[in-house]
HTML snippet that shows the backbone in 3Dmol.js (N, CA, C, O; Angstrom):
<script src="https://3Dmol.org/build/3Dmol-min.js"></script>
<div id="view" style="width:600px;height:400px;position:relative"></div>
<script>
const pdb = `
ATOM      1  N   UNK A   1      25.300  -5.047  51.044  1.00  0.00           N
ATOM      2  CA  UNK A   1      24.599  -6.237  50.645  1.00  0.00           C
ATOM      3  C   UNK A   1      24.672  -6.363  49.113  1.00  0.00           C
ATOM      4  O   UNK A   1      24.392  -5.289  48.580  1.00  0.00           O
ATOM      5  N   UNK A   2      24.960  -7.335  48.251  1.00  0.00           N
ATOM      6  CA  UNK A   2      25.319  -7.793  47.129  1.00  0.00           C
ATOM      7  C   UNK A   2      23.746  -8.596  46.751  1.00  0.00           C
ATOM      8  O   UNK A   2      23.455  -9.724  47.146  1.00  0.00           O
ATOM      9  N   UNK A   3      23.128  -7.979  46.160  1.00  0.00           N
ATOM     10  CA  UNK A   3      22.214  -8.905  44.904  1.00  0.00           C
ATOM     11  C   UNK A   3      22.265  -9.298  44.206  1.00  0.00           C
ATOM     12  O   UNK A   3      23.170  -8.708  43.616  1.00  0.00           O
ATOM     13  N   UNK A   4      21.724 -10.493  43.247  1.00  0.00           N
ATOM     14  CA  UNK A   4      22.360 -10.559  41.872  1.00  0.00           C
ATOM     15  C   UNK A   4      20.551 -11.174  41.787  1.00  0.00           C
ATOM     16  O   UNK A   4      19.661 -11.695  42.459  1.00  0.00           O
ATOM     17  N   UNK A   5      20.878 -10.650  40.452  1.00  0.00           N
ATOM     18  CA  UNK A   5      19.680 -11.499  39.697  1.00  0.00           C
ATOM     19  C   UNK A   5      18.680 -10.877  39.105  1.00  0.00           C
ATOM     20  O   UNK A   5      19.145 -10.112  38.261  1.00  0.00           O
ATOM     21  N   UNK A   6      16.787 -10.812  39.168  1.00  0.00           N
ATOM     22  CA  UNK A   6      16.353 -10.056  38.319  1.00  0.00           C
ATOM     23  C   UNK A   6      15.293  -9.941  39.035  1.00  0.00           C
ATOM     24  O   UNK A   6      14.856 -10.895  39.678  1.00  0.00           O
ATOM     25  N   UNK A   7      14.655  -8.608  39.028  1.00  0.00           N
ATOM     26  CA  UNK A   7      13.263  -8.535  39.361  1.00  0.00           C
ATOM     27  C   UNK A   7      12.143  -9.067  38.599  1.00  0.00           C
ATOM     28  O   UNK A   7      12.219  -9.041  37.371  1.00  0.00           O
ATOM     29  N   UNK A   8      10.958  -9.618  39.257  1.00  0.00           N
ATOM     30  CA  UNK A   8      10.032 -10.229  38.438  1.00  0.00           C
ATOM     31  C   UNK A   8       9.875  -8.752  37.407  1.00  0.00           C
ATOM     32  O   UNK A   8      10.240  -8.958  36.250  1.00  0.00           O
ATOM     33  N   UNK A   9       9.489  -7.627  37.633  1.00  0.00           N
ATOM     34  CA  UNK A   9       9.181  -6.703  36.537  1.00  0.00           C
ATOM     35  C   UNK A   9      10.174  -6.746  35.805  1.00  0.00           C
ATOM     36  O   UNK A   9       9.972  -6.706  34.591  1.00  0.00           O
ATOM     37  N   UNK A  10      11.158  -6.812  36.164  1.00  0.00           N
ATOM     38  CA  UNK A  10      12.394  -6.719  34.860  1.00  0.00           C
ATOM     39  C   UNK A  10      12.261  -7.570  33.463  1.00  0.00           C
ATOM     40  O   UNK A  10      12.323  -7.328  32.258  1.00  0.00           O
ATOM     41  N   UNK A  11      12.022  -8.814  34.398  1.00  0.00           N
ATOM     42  CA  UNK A  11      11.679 -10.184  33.482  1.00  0.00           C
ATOM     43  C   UNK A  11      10.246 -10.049  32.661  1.00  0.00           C
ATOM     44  O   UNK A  11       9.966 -10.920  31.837  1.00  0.00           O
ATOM     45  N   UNK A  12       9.619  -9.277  32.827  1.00  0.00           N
ATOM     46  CA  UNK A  12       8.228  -8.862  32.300  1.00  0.00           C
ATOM     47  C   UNK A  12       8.415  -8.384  31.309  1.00  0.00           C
ATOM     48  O   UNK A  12       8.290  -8.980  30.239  1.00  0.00           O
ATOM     49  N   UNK A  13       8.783  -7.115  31.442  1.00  0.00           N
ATOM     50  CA  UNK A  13       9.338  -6.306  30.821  1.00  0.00           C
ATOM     51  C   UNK A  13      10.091  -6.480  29.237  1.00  0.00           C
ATOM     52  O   UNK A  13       9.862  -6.083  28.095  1.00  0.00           O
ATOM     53  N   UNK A  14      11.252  -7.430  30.022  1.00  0.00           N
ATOM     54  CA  UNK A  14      12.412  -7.998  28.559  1.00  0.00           C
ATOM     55  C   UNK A  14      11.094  -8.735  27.689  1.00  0.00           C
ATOM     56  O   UNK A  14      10.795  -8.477  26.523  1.00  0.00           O
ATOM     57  N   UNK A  15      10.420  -9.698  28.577  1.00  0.00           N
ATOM     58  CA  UNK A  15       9.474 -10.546  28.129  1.00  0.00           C
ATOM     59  C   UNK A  15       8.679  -9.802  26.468  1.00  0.00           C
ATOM     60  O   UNK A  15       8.743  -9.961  25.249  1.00  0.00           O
ATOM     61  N   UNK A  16       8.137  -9.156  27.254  1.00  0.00           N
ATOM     62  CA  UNK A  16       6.916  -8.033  26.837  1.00  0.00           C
ATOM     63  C   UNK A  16       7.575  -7.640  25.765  1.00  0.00           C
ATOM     64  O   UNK A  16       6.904  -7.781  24.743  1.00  0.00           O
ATOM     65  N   UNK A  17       8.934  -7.075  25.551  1.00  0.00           N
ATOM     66  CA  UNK A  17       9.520  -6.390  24.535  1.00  0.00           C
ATOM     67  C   UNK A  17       9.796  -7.405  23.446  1.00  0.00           C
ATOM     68  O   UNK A  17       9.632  -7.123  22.259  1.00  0.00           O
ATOM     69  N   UNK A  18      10.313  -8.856  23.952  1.00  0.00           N
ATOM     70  CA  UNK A  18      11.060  -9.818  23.090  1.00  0.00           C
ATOM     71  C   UNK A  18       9.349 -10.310  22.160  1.00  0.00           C
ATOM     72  O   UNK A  18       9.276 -10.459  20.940  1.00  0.00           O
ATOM     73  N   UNK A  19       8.366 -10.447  22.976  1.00  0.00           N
ATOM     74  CA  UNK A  19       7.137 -10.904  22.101  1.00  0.00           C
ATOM     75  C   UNK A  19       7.105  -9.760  21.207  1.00  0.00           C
ATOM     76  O   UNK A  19       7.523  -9.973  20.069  1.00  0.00           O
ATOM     77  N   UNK A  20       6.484  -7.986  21.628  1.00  0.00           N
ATOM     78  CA  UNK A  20       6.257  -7.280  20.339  1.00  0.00           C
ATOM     79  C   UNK A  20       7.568  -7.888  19.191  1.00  0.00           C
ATOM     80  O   UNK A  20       7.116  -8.648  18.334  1.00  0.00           O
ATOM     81  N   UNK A  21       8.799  -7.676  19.125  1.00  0.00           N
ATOM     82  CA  UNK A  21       9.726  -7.627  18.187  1.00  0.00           C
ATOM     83  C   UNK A  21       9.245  -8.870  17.309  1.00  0.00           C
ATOM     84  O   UNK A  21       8.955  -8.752  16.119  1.00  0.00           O
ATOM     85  N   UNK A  22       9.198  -9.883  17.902  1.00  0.00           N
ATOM     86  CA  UNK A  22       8.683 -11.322  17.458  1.00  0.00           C
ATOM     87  C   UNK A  22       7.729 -10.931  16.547  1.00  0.00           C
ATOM     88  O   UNK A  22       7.892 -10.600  15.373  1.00  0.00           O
ATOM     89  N   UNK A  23       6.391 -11.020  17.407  1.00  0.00           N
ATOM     90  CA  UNK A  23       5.344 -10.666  16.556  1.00  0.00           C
ATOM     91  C   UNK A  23       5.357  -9.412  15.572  1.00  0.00           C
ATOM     92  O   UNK A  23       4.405  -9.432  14.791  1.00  0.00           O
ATOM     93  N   UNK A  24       6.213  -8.332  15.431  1.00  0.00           N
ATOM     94  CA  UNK A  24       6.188  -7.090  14.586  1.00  0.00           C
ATOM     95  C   UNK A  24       6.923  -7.992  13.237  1.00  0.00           C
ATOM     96  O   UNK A  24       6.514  -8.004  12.076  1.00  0.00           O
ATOM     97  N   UNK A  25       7.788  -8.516  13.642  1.00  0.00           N
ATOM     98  CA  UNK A  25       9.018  -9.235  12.807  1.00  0.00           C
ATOM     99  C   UNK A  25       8.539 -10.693  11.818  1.00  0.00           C
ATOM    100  O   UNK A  25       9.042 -11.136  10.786  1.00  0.00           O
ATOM    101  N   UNK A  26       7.163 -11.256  12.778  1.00  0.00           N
ATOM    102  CA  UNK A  26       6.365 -12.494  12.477  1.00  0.00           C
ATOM    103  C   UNK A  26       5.318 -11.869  11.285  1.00  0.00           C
ATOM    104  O   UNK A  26       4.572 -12.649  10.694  1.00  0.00           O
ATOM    105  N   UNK A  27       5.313 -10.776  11.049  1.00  0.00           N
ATOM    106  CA  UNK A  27       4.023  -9.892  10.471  1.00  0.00           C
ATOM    107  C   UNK A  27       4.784  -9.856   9.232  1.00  0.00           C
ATOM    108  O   UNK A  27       4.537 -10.472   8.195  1.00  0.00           O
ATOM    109  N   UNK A  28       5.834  -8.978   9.498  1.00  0.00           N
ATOM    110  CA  UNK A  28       6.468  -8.422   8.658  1.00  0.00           C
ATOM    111  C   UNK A  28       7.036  -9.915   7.242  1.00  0.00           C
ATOM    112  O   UNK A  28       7.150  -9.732   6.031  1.00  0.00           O
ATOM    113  N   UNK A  29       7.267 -11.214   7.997  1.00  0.00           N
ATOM    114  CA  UNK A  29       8.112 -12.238   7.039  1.00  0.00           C
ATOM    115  C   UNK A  29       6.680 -13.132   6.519  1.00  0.00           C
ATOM    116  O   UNK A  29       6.818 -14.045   5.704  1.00  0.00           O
ATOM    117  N   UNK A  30       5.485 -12.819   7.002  1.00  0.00           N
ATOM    118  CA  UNK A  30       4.039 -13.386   6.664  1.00  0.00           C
ATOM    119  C   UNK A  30       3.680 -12.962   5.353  1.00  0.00           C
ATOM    120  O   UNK A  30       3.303 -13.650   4.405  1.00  0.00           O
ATOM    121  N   UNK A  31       3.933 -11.130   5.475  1.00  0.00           N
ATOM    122  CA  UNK A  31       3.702 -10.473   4.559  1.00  0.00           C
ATOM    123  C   UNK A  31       4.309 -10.937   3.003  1.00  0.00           C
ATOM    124  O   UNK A  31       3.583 -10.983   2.011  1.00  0.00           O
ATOM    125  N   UNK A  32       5.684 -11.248   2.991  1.00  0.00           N
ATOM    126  CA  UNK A  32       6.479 -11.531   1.858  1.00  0.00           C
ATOM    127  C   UNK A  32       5.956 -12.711   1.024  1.00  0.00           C
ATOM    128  O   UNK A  32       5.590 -13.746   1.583  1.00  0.00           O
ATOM    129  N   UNK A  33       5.919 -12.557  -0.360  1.00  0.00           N
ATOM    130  CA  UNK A  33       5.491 -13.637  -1.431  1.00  0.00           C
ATOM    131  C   UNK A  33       6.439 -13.638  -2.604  1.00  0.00           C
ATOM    132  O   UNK A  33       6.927 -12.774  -3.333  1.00  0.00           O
ATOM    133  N   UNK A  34       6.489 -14.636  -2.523  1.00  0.00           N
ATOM    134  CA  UNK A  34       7.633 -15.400  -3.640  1.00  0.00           C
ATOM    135  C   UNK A  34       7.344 -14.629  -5.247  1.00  0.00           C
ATOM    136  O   UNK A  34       6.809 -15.465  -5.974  1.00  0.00           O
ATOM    137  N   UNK A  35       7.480 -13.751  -5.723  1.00  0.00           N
ATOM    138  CA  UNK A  35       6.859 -13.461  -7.001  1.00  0.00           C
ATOM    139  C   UNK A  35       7.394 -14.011  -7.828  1.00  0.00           C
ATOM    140  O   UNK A  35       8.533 -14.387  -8.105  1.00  0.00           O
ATOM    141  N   UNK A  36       5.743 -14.041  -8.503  1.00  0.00           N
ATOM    142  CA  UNK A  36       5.688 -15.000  -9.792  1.00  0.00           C
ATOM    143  C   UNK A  36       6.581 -14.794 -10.844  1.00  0.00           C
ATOM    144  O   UNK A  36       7.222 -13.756 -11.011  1.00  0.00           O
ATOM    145  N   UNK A  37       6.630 -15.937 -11.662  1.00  0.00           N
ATOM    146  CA  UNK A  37       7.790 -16.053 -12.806  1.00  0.00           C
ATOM    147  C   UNK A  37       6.528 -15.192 -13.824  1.00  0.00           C
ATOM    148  O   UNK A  37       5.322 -15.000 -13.676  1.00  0.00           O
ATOM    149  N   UNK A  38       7.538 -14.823 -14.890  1.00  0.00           N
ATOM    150  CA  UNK A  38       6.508 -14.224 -16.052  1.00  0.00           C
ATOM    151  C   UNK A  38       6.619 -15.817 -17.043  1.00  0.00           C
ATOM    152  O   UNK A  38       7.419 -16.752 -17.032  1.00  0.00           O
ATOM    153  N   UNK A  39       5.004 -15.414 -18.072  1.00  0.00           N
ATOM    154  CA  UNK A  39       5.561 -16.481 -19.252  1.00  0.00           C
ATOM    155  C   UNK A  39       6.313 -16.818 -19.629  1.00  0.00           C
ATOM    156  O   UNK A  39       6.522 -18.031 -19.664  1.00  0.00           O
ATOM    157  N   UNK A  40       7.101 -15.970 -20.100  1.00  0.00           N
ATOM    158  CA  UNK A  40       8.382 -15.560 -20.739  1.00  0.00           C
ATOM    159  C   UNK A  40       9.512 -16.882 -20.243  1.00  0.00           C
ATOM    160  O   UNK A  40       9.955 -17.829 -20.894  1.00  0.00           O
ATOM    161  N   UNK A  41       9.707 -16.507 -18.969  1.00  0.00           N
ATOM    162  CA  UNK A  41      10.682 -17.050 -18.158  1.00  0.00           C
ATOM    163  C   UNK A  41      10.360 -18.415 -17.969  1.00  0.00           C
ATOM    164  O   UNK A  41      11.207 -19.294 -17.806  1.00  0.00           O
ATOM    165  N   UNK A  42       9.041 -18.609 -17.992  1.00  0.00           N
ATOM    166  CA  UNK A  42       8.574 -20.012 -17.508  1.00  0.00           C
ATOM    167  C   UNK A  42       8.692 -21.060 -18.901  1.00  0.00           C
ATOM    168  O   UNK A  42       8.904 -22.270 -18.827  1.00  0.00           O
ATOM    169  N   UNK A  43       8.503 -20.294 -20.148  1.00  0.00           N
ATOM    170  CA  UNK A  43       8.667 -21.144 -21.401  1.00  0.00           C
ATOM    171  C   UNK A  43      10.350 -21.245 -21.620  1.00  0.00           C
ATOM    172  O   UNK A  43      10.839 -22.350 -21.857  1.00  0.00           O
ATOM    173  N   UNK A  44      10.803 -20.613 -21.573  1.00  0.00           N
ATOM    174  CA  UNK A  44      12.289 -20.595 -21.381  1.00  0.00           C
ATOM    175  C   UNK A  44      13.067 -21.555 -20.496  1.00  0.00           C
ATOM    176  O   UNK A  44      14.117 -21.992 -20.966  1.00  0.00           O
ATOM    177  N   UNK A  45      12.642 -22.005 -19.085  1.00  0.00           N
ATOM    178  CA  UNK A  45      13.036 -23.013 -18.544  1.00  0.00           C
ATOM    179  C   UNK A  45      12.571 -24.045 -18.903  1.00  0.00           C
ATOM    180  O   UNK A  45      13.338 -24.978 -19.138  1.00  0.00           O
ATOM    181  N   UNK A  46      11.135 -24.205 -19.060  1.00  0.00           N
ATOM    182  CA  UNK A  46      10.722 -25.554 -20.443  1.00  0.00           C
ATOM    183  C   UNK A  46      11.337 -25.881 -21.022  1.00  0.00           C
ATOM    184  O   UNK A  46      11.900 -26.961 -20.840  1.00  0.00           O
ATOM    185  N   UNK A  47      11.591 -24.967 -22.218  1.00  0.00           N
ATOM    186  CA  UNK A  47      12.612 -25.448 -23.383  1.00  0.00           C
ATOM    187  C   UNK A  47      13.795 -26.005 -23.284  1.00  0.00           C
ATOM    188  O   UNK A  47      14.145 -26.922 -24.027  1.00  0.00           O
ATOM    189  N   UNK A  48      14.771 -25.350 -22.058  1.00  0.00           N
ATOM    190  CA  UNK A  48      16.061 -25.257 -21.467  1.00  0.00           C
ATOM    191  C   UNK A  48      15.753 -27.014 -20.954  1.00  0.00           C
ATOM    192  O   UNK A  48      16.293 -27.829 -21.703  1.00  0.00           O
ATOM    193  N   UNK A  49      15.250 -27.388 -20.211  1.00  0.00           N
ATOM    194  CA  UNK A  49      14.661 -28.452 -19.789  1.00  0.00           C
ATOM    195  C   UNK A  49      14.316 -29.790 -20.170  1.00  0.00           C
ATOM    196  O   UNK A  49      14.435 -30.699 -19.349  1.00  0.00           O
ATOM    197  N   UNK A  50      13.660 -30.125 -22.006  1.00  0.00           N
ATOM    198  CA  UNK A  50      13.424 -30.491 -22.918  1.00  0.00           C
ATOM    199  C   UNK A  50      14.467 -30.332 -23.611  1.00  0.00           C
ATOM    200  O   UNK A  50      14.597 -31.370 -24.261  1.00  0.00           O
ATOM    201  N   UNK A  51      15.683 -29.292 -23.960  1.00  0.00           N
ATOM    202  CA  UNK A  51      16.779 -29.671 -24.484  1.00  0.00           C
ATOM    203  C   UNK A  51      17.748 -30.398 -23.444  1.00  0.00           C
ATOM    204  O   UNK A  51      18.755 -30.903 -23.941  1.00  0.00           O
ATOM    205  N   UNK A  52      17.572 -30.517 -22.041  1.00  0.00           N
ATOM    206  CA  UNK A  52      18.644 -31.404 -21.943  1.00  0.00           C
ATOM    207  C   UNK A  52      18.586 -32.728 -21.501  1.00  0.00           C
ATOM    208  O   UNK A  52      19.286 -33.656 -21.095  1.00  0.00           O
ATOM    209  N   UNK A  53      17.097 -32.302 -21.837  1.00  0.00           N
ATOM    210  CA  UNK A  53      16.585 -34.188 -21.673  1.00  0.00           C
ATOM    211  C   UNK A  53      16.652 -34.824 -22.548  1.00  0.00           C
ATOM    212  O   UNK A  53      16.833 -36.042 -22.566  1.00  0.00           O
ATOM    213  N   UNK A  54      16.500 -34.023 -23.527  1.00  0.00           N
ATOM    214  CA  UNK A  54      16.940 -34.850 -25.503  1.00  0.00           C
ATOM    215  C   UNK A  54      18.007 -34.685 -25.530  1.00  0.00           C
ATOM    216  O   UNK A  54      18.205 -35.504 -26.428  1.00  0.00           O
ATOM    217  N   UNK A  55      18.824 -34.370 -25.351  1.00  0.00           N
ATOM    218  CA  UNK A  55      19.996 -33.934 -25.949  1.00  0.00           C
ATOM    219  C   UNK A  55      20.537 -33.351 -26.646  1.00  0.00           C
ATOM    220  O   UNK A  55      21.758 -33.201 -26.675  1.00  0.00           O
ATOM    221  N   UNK A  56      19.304 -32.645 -27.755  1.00  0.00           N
ATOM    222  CA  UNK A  56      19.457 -32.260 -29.184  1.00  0.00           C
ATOM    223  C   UNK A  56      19.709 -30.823 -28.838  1.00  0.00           C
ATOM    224  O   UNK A  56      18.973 -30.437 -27.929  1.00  0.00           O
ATOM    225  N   UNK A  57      20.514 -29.946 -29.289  1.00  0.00           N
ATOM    226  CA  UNK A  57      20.233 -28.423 -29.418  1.00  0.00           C
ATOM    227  C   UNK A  57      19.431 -28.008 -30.034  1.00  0.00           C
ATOM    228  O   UNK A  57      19.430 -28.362 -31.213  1.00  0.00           O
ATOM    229  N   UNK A  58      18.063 -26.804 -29.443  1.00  0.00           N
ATOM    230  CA  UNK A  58      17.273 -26.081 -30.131  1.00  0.00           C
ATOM    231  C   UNK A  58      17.550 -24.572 -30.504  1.00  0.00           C
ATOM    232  O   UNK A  58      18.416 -23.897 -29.947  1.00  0.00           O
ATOM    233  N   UNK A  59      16.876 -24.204 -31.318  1.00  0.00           N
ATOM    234  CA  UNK A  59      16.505 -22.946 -31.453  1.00  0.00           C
ATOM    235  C   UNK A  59      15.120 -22.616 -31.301  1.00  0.00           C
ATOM    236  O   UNK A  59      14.269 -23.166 -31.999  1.00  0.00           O
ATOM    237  N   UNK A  60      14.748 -21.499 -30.179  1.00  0.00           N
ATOM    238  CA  UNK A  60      13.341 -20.867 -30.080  1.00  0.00           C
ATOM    239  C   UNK A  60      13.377 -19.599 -29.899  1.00  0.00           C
ATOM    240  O   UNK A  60      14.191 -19.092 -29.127  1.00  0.00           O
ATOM    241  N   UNK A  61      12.557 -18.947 -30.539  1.00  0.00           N
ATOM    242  CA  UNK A  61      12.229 -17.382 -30.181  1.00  0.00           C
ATOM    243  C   UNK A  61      13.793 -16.722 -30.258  1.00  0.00           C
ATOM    244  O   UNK A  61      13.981 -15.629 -29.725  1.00  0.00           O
ATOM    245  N   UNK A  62      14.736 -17.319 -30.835  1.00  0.00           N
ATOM    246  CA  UNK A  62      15.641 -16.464 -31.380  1.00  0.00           C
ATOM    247  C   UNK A  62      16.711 -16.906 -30.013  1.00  0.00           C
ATOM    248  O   UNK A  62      17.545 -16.109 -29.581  1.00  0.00           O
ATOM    249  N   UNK A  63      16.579 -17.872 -29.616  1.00  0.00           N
ATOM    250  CA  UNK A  63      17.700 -18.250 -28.169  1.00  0.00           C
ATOM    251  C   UNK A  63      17.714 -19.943 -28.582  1.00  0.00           C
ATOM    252  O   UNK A  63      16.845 -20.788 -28.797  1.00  0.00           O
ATOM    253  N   UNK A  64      19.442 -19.915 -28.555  1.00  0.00           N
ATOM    254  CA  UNK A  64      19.543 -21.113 -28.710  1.00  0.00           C
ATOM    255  C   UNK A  64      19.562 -21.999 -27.687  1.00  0.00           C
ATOM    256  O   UNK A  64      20.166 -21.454 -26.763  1.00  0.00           O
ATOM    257  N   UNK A  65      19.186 -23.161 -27.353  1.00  0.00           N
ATOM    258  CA  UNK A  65      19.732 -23.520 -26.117  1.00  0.00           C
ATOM    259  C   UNK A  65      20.394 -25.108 -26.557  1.00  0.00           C
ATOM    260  O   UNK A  65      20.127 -25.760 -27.567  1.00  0.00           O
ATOM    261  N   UNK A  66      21.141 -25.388 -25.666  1.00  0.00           N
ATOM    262  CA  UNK A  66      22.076 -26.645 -25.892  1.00  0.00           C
ATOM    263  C   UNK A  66      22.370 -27.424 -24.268  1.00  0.00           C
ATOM    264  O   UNK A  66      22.250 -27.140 -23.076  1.00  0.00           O
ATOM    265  N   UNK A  67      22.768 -28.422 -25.023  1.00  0.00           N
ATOM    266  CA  UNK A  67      22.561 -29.576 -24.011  1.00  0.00           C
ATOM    267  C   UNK A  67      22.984 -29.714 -22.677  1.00  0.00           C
ATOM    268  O   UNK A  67      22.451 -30.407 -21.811  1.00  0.00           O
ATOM    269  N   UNK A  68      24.108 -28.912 -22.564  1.00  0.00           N
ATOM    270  CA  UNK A  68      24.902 -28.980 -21.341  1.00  0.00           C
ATOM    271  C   UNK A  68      24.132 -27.787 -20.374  1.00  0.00           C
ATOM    272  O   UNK A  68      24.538 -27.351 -19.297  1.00  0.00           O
ATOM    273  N   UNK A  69      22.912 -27.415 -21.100  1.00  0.00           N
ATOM    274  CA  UNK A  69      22.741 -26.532 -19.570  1.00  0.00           C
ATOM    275  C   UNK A  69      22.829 -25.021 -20.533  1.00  0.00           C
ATOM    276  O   UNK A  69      21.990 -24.151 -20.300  1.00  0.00           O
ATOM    277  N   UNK A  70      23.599 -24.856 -21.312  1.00  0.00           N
ATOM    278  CA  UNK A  70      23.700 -22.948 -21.453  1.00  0.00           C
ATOM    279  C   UNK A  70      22.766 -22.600 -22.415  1.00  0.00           C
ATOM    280  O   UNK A  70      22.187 -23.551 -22.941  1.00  0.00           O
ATOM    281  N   UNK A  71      22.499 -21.606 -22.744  1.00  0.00           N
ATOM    282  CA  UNK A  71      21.420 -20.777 -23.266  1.00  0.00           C
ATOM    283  C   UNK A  71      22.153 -19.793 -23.948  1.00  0.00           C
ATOM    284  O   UNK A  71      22.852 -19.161 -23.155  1.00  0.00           O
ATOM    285  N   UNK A  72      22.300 -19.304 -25.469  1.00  0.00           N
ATOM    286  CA  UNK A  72      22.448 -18.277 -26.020  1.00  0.00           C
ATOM    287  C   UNK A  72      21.924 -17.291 -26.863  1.00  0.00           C
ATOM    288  O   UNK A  72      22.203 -17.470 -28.049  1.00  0.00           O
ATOM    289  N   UNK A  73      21.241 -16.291 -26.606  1.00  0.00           N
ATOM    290  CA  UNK A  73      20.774 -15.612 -26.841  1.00  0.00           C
ATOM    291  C   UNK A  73      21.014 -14.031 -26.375  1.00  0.00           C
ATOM    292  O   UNK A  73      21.793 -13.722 -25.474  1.00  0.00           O
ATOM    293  N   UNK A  74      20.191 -13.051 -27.161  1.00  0.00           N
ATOM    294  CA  UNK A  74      19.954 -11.727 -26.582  1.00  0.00           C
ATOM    295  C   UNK A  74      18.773 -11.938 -25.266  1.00  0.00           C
ATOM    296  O   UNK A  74      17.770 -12.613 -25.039  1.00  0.00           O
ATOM    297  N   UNK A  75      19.728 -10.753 -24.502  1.00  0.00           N
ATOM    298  CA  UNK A  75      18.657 -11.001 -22.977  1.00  0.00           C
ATOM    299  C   UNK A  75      18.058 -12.196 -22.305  1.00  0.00           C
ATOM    300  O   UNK A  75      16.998 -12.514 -21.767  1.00  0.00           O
ATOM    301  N   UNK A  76      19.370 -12.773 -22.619  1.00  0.00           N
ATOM    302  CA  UNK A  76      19.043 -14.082 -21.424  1.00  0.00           C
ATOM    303  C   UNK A  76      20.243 -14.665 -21.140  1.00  0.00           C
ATOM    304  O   UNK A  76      20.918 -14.958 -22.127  1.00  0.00           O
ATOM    305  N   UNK A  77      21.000 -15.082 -19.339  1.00  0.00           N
ATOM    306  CA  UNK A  77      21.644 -15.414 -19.026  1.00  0.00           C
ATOM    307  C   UNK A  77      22.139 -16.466 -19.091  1.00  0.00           C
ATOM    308  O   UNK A  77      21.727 -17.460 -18.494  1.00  0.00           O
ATOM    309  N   UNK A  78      23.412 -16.408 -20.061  1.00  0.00           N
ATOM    310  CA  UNK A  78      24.001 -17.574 -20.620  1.00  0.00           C
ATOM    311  C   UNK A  78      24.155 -19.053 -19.655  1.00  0.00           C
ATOM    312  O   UNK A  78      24.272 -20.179 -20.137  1.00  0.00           O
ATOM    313  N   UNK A  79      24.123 -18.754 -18.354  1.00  0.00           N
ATOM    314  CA  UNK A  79      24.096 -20.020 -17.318  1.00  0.00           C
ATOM    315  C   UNK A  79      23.323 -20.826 -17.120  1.00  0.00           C
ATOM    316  O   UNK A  79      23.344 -22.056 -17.150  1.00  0.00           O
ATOM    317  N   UNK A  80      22.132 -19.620 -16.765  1.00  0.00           N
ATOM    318  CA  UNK A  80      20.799 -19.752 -15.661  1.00  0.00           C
ATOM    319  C   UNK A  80      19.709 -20.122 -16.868  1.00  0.00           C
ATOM    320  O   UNK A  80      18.834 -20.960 -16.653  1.00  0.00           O
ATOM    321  N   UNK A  81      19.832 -19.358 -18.310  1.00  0.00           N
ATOM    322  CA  UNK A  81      18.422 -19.307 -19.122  1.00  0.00           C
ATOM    323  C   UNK A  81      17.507 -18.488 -18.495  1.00  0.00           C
ATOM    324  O   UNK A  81      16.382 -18.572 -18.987  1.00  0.00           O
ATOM    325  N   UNK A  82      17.633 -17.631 -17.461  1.00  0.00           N
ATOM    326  CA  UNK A  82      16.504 -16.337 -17.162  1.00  0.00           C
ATOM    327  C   UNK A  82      16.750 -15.483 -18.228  1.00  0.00           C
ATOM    328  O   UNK A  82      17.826 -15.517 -18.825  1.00  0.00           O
ATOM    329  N   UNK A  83      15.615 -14.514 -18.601  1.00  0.00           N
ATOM    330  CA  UNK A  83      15.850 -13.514 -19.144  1.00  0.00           C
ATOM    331  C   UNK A  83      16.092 -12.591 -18.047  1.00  0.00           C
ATOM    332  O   UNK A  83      15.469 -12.684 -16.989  1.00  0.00           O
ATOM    333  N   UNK A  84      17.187 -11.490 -18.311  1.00  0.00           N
ATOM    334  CA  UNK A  84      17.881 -10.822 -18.327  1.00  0.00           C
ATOM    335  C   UNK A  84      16.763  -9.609 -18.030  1.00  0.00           C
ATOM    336  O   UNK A  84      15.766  -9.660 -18.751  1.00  0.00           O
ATOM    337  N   UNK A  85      16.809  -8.710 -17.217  1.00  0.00           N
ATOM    338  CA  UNK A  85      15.967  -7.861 -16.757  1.00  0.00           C
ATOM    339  C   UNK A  85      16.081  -6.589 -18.158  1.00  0.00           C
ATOM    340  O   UNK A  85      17.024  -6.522 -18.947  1.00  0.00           O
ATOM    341  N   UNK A  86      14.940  -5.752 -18.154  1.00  0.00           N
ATOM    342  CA  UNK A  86      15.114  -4.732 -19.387  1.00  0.00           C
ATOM    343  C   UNK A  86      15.102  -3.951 -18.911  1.00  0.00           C
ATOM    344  O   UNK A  86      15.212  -2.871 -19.493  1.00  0.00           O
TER     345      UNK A  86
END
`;
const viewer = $3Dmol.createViewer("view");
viewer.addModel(pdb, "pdb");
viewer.setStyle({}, {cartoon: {color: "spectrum"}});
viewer.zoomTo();
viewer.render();
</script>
């Protein structure tokens, strides 16, 4: 005789297992928080921001920034304008 298919416990079972993973996994991505920018970083995209809305190139705190977007300075990424981890 040929069966196919599933026992109700089977189906319980997978059930039962697929919720813990869910919920262990639902806990686990609840837990995570976006961390905060420092001052630092947050006056830096300001500035970056304000120069390319003027147009004008600045100098602050020893980082130049210019119009098209780049940033030059020590410890800070010439693209992005983050500082650069220490």
């Amino acid at each position: 005789m040929n069966t196919r298919g599933f026992t109700l416990a089977e189906l319980v079972v997978v059930l039962a297992v697929l919720g813990l993973v869910l919920a262990v996994s639902g806990l686990a991505l609840g837990a995570l928080k976006v961390p905060r920018e420092s001052e630092e970083t947050i006056a830096i995209r300001r500035a970056r921001a304000e120069v390319i809305h003027s147009g004008t190139a600045r100098t602050k705190g020893g980082v130049r920034f210019l119009p098209d977007g780049r940033v030059i300075g020590p410890d800070v990424d010439p693209l992005t304008g983050v500082p650069l981890a220490k």
